[in-house]
C-alpha positions in Angstrom: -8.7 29.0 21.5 -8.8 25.5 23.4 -9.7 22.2 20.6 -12.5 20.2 21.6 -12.4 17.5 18.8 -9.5 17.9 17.0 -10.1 16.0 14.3 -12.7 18.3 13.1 -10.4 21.2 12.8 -8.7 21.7 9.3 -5.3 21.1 9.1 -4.1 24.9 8.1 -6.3 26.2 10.8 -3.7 24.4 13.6 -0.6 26.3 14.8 1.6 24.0 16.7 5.4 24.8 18.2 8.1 22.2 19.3 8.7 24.4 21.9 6.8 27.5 23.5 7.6 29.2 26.3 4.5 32.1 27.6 5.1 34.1 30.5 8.1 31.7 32.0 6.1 29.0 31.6 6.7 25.8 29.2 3.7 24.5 27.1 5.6 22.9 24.8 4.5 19.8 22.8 0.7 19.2 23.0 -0.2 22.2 25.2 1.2 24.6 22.3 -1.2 23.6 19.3 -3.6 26.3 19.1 -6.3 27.1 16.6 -5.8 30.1 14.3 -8.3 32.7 14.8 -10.5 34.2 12.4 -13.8 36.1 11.2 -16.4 34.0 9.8 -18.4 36.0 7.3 -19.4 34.0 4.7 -22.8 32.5 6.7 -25.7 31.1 4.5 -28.3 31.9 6.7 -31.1 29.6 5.1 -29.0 26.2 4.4 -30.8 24.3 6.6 -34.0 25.7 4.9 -32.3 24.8 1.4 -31.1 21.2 2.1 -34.5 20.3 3.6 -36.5 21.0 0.8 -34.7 18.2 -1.0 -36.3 14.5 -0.8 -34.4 12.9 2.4 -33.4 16.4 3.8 -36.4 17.2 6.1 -35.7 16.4 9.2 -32.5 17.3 9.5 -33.5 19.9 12.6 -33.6 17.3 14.5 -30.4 16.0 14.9 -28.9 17.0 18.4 -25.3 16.0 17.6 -25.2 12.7 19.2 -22.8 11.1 16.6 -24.5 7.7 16.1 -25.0 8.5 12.4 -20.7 8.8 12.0 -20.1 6.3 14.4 -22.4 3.6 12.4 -21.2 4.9 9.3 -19.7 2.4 6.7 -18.6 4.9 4.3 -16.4 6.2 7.9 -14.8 3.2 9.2 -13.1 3.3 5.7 -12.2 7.2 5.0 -12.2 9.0 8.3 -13.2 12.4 6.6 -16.7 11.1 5.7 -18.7 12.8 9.1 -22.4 13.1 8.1 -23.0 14.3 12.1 -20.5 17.1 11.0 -21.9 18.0 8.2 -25.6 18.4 9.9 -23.6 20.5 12.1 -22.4 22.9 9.4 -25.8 22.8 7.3 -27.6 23.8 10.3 -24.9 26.7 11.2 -25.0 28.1 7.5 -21.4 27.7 7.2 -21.7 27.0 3.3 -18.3 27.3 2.4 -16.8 25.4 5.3 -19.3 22.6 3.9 -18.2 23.2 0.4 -15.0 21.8 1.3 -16.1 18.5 1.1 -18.0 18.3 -1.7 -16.1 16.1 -3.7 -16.9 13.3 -0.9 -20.4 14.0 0.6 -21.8 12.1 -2.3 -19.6 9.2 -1.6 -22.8 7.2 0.8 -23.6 4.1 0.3 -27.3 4.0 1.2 -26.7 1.1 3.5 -28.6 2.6 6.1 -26.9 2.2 9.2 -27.3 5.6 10.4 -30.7 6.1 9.9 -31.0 2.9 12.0 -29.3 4.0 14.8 -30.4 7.7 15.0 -32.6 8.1 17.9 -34.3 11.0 16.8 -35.4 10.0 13.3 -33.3 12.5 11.5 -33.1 10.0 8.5 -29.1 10.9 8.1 -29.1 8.6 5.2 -31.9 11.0 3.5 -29.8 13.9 4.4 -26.9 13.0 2.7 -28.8 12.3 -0.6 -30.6 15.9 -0.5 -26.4 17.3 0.7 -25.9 15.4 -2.8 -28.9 16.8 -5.0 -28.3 20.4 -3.1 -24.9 20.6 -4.3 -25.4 20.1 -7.9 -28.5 22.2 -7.5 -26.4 25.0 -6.8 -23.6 24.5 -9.2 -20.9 23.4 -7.0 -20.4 20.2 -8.3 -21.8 18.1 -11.3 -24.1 15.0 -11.2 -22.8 12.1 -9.4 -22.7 8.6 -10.0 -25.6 8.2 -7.1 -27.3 10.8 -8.6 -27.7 9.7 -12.0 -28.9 6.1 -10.5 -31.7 7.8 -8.4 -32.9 9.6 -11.3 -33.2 6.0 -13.1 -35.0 4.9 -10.2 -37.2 7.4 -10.0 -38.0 7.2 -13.9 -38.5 4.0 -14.1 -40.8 4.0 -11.1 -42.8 7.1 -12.4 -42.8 5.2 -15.4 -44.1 2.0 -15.0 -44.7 1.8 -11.2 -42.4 -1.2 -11.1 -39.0 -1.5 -10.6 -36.4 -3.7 -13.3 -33.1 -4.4 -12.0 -31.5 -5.6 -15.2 -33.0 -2.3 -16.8 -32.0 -0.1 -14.2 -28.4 -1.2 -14.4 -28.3 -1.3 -17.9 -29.7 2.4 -18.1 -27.3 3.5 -15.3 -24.3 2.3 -17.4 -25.3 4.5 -20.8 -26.2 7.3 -18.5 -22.0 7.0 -17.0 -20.3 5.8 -19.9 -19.5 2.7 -17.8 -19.4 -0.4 -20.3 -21.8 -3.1 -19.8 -19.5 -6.1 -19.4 -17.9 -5.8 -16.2 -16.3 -9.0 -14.2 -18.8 -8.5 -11.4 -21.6 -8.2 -12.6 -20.8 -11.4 -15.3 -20.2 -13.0 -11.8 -23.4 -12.0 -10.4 -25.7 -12.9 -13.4 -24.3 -16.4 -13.7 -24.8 -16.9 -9.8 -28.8 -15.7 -10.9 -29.2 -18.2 -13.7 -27.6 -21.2 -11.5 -29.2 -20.2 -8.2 -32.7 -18.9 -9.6 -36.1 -20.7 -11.1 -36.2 -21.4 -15.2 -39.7 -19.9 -14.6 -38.5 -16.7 -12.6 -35.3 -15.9 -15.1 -38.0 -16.2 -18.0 -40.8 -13.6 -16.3 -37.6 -11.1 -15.2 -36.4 -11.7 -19.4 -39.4 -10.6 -20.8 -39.9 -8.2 -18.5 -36.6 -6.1 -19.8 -38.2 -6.3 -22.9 -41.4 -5.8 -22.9 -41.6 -3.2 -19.8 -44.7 -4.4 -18.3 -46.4 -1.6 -16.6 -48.6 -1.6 -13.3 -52.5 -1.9 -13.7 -54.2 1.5 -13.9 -50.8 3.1 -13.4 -52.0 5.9 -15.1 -54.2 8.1 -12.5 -51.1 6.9 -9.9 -48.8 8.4 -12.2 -50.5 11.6 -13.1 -51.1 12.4 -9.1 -47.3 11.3 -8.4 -46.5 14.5 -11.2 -48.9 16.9 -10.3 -47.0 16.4 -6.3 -43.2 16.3 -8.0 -44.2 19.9 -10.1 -45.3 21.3 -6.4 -42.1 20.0 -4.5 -40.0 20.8 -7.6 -41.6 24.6 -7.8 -41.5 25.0 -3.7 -37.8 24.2 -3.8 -36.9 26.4 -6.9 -38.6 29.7 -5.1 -36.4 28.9 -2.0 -33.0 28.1 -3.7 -34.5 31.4 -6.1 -35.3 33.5 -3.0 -32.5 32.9 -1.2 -30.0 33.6 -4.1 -31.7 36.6 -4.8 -31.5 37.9 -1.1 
């Protein structure tokens, strides 16, 4: 079988000989690296159907495999093996397991989005990668990550409050990891807030870590925000449910 992108075969899947000699004649060197053949059976028909139902994942049939979303990618210019357009690829093939073997990295974006930029057909790549996260921990294949745990701060504190608090956010996303409070950076950054930032602004954003102030009427917003999560949240569950169960 002839390689077309290299770099997206596996390792173990490449047979390659010094020297090679078929029929009298010499493909030695890069004409004798082959790819091994073999049966794939273990197709999840409904991925693409799974991943979409997840906040972020529902365009993903859009994507025609142009490669901007890699190419723009800041996580990729710094570990190679980070491919969101690969990825896509494999989600909307079925090819579960193949996918599976880089779960321990798909959760590994940044959010900068680049890629969602850059796509010219509004696939939202960033968006896909945070429902690749929340699909794999909704299946069991990997535990919550770090990103993961910070979105659901964000969203609770949004569904909350309807405002967002930085210092509270932070603060609540280093119990929820076991991460200690104190780090050099974030010393750095507060003392660059206090020198570079109003008395009058540093007082309001104080009291507002207290006292959680809340948005006006916030209450109707809220309860219509639930009633649409239970719906989304009961839609998915029949289709990760169903498709199990087939």
């Amino acid at each position: 079988m002839p390689i077309h992108e290299e770099s997206l075969i596996r390792p173990e899947n490449l047979r390659k000989h010094d020297e090679l000699n078929i029929d009298d004649v010499d493909v030695s060197g890069h004409w004798s690296t082959f790819i091994e053949s073999r049966a794939v059976s273990d197709y999840n028909e409904q991925l693409e159907q799974e991943v979409a139902a997840f906040p972020g994942g529902a365009f993903i049939h859009r994507c025609w495999q142009c490669g901007a979303c890699t190419n723009s990618c800041t996580v990729n210019a710094i570990n190679p093996d980070f491919n969101p357009r690969y990825w896509i690829y494999l989600v909307r093939l079925g090819m579960e397991q193949e996918l599976l073997r880089d779960k321990d990295i798909i959760w590994q974006c940044v959010s900068c989005h680049k890629c969602t930029h850059v796509c010219p057909r509004d696939v939202e790549p960033e968006g896909v990668m945070k429902a690749l996260s929340h699909w794999l921990e909704a299946k069991g294949h990997t535990p919550k990550s770090q990103s993961q745990h910070f979105d659901e701060e964000f969203y609770q504190q949004v569904l909350e409050t309807g405002k967002i608090e930085e210092g509270r956010i932070v603060r609540n996303f280093f119990n929820r990891t076991g991460q200690p409070l104190q780090q050099p950076w974030l010393i750095r950054m507060v003392k660059n807030m206090i020198r570079g930032l109003p008395i009058l602004l540093l007082t309001r954003m104080g009291l507002a870590t207290l006292f959680r102030p809340k948005t006006k009427d916030w209450s109707k917003s809220k309860a219509s925000i639930e009633e649409l999560i239970e719906m989304k949240e009961s839609a998915r569950k029949q289709i990760l449910e169903g498709n199990k169960s087939s």
